[in-house]
C-alpha positions in Angstrom: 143.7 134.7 95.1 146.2 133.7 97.2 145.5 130.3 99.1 147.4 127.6 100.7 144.5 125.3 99.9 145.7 122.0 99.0 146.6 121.4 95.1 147.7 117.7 95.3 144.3 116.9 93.9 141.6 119.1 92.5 138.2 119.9 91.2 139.4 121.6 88.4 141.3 118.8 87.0 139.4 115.7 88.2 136.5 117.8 85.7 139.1 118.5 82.9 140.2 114.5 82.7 136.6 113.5 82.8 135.4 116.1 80.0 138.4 115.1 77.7 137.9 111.4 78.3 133.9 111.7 77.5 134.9 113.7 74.6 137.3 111.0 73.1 134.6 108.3 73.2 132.2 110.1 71.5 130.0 110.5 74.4 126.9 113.4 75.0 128.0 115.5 77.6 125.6 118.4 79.5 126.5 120.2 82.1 124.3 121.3 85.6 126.0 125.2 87.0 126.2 125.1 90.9 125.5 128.8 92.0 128.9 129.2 94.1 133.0 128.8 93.4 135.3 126.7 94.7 138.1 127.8 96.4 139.9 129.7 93.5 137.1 131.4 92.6 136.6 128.7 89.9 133.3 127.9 88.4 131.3 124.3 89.3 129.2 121.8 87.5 128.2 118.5 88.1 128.4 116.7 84.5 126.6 114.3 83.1 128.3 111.9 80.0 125.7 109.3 78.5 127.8 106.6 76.0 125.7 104.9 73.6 121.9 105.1 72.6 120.1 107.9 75.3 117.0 105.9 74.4 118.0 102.4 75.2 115.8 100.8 78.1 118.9 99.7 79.5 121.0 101.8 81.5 123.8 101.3 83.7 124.8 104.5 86.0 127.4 106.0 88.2 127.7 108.5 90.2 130.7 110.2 92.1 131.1 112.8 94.4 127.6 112.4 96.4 130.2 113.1 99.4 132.3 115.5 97.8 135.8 114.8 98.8 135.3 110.7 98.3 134.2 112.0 94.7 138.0 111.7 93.3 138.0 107.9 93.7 134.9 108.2 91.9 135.5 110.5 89.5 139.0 108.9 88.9 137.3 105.5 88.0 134.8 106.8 86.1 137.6 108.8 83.9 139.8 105.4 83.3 136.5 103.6 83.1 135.7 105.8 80.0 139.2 105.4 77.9 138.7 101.8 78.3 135.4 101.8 76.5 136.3 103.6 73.5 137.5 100.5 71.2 134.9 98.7 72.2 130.7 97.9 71.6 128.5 98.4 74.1 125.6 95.6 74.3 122.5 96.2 72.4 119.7 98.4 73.9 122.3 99.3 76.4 123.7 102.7 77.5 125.9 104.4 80.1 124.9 107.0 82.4 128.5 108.8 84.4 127.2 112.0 86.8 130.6 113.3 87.8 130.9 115.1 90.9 127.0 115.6 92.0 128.0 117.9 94.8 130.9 119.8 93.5 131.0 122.5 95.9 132.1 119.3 98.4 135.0 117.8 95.7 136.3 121.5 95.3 136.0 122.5 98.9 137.3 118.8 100.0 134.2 118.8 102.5 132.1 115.5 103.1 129.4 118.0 103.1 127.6 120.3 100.8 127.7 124.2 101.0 125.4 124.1 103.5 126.6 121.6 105.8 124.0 119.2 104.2 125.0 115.6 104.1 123.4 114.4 101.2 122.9 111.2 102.2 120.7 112.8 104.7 118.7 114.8 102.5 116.8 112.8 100.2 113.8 112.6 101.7 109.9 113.8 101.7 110.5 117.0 103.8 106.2 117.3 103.0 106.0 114.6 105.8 107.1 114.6 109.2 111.5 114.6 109.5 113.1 111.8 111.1 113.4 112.7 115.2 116.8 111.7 116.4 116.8 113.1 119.7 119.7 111.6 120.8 122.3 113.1 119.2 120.9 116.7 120.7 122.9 115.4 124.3 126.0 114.8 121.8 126.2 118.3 119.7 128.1 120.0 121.5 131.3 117.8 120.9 130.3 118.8 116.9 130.2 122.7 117.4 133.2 122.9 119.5 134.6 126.2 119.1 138.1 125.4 119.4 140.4 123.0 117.7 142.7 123.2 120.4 142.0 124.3 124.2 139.8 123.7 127.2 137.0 123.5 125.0 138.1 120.9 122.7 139.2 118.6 125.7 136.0 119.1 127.4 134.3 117.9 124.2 136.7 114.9 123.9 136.1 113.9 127.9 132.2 113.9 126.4 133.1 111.9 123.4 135.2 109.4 125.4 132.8 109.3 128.1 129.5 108.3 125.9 132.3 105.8 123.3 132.9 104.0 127.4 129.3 103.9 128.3 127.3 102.7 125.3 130.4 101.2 123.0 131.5 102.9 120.0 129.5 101.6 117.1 126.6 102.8 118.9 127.1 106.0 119.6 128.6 106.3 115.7 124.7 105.2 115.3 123.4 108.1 116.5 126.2 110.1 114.8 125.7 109.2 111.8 122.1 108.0 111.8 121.3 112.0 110.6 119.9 115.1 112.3 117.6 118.1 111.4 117.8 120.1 114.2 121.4 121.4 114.2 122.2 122.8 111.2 126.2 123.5 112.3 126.2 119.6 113.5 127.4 116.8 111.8 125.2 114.4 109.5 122.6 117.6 109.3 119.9 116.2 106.7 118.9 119.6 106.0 114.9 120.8 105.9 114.6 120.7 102.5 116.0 119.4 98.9 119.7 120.4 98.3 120.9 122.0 94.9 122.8 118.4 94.5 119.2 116.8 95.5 117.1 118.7 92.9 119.9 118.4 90.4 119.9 114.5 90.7 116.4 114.6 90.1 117.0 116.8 86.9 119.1 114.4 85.5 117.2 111.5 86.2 114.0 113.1 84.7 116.1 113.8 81.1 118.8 110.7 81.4 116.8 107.9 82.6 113.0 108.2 83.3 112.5 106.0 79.9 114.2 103.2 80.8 113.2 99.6 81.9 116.1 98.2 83.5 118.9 100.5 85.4 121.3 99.5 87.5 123.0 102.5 89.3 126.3 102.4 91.5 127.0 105.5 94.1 130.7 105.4 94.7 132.2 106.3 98.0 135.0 105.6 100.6 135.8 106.0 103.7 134.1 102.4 105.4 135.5 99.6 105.7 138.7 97.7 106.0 141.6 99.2 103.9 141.8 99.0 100.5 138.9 96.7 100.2 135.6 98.0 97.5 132.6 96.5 99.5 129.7 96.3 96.9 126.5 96.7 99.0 122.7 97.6 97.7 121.2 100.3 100.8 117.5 100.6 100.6 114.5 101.4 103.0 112.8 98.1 102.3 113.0 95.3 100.4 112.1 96.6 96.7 111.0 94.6 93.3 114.4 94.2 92.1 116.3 93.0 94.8 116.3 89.1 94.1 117.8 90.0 90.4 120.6 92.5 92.5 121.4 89.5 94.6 121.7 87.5 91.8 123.9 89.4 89.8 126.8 89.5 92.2 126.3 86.6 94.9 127.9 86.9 97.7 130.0 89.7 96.6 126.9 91.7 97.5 125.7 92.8 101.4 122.5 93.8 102.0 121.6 96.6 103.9 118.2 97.4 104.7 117.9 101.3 107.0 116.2 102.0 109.8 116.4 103.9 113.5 117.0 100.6 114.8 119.5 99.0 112.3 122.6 98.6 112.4 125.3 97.0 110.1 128.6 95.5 109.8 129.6 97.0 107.1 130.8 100.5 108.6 128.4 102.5 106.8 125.1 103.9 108.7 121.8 101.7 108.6 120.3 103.7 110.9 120.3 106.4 108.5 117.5 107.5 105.9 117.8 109.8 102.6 120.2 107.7 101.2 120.6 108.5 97.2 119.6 105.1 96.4 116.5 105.0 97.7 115.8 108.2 95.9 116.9 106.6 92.4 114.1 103.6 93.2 111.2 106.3 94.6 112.0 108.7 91.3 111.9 105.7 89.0 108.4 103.3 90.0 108.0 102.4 86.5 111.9 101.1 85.9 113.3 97.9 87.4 116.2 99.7 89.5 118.8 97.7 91.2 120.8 100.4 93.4 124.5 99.6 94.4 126.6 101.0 96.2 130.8 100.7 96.0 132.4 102.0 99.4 136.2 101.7 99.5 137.6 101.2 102.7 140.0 103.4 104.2 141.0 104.3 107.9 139.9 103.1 111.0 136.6 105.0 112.3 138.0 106.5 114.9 140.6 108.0 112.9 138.2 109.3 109.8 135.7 110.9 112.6 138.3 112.8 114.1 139.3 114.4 110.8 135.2 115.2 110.4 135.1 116.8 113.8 138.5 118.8 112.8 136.5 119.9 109.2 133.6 120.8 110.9 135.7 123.2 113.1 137.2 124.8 110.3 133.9 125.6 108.3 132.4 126.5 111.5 135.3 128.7 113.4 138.2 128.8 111.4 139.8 129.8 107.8 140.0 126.8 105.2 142.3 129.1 103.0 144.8 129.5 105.6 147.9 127.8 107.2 145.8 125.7 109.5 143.4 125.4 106.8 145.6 123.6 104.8 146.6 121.0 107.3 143.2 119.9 108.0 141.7 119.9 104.5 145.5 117.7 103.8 144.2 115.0 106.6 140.7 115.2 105.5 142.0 113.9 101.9 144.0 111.2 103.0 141.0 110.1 105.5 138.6 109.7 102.3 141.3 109.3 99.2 144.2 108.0 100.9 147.8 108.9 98.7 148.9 105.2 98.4 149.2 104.2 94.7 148.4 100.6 95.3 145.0 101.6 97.1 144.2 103.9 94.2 144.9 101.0 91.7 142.9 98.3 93.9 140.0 100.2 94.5 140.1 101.2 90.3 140.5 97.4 89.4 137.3 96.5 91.9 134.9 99.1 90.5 136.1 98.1 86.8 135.1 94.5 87.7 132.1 95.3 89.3 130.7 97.4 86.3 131.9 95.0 83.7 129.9 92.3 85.8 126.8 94.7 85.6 127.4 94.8 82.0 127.0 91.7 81.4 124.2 91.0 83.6 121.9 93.9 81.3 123.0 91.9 78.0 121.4 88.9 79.8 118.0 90.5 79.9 115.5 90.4 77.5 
């Protein structure tokens, strides 16, 4: 096929480093199909690489790619974090869970977003009961469904951008941005009306890989919030839950707490107004484990800057060609927003998520 879609990074090889990393520690690998190619026609999986005992009761996990373009920070750390681990013992009754690239249509595609526009972040949730109602974004979709990247169009939907960002203050209309919708399924932060392929295939995995454990700690790794350069380690959560004052515990005050609601908000860039997060799935699909969810969330541009680059992706999915010219130049500033080319960030944010998981190692040997 002939493309001009961006080959500075890919799916392809991010998956070929992990595989051959796995491989050379001696870790079990399986393998979830997604029913769709990437942009070269090439075939998708989300993998799954479990070091050590698949029956230990103590589990440490990772997972990359829940928003598929942040998924080559992710995937990249979990690759290096791999060849560091094969001259080594892992503690007793303790394994290692990676799920590389959980929405791989995203990573291939370099879209935030599923194949169908789902954020996934959006979408874990009970869609048997009742779907969150946020209204207010409705008076707001129009700047999302724009059918112009250029024109009279685009600048009416900027005048309505700028005018709401001057009335109500940018972090709160970002609120209802981002808090997630289910009403607009060609608007930004769509939650989707019911489980995703990347939803039902997290659940897979966590029914086979860790539904027999006792302790797991589990780390979703993202970017794109945040000052530069800077790994903030949060836990995100719906409530308070059982294992909380051990999460705290285990990393201080490297550690922000954010509890989501429609009425929350938080400093640290990411949406607490937001429900269907991943880690509150990993607590609801394990009530008999203690489960300390983490998240790491590299910072990268300002928000203002990274939104822009979303509303320009949305266009493109929506209107335009991703395989062409244009195409190319989006999908290029889409990458930088969420994996930005500068070899120092790269090594800083690889050096924080080693640390962090090393910590979390040695917090499970300290349980009994």
């Amino acid at each position: 096929m002939h493309t001009d879609f961006p080959t500075l990074v890919s799916y392809r090889a991010q998956r070929e480093q992990f595989l051959a990393a796995a491989t050379a520690v001696g870790a079990s690998l399986s393998e979830h199909w997604h029913p769709l190619p990437g942009p070269f026609g090439e075939a998708l999986s989300t993998d799954v690489a479990v070091l050590g005992d698949p029956n230990a009761s103590k589990l440490l996990v990772s997972i990359s790619g829940t928003h598929g373009v942040e998924g080559f920070y992710g995937s990249n750390c979990q690759t290096q974090w791999l060849q560091t681990l094969g001259n080594r013992s892992l503690p007793a009754d303790t394994a290692i869970v990676m799920i590389h690239l959980i929405n791989p249509w995203g990573t291939a595609w370099l879209r935030r977003v599923n194949e169908d526009n789902i954020d996934l972040n959006r979408n874990h949730l009970d869609f048997n009961r009742p779907l969150p109602n946020n209204q207010a974004y409705d008076a707001l979709h129009t700047i999302y469904s724009c059918a112009q990247l250029q024109g009279p169009q685009r600048e009416r939907a900027d005048a309505l951008l700028d005018e709401q960002v001057q009335q109500h203050g940018w972090p709160t209309v970002m609120s209802i941005v981002e808090g997630g919708q289910h009403r607009h399924p060609d608007g930004l932060f769509y939650g989707g009306l019911a489980p995703s392929w990347s939803n039902k295939t997290l659940h897979s995995i966590i029914q086979k890989h860790l539904s027999k454990a006792k302790t797991v700690m589990c780390f979703d790794l993202h970017t794109g919030a945040g000052a530069y350069g800077h790994p903030m380690l949060l836990t995100v959560a719906e409530r308070a839950y059982p294992a909380l004052t051990d999460a705290q515990a285990a990393y201080g005050p490297w550690l922000y707490t954010v509890l989501t609601g429609a009425q929350n908000l938080s400093e640290t860039g990411i949406a607490a107004t937001a429900t269907g997060y991943t880690s509150q799935a990993v607590i609801d699909a394990l009530p008999n484990a203690h489960v300390m969810p983490f998240v790491i969330e590299c910072g990268t541009y300002p928000g203002e800057d990274v939104h822009r680059h979303l509303r320009d992706d949305q266009w493109l999915h929506l209107h335009g060609n991703p395989l062409d010219s244009v195409g190319r130049d989006i999908k290029l500033g889409l990458l930088e927003q969420f994996y930005p080319a500068d070899k120092d960030w790269q090594e800083m944010v690889w050096v924080r998520t080693r640390q962090v998981w090393e910590r979390g190692l040695l917090r499970l040997s300290e349980i009994k």
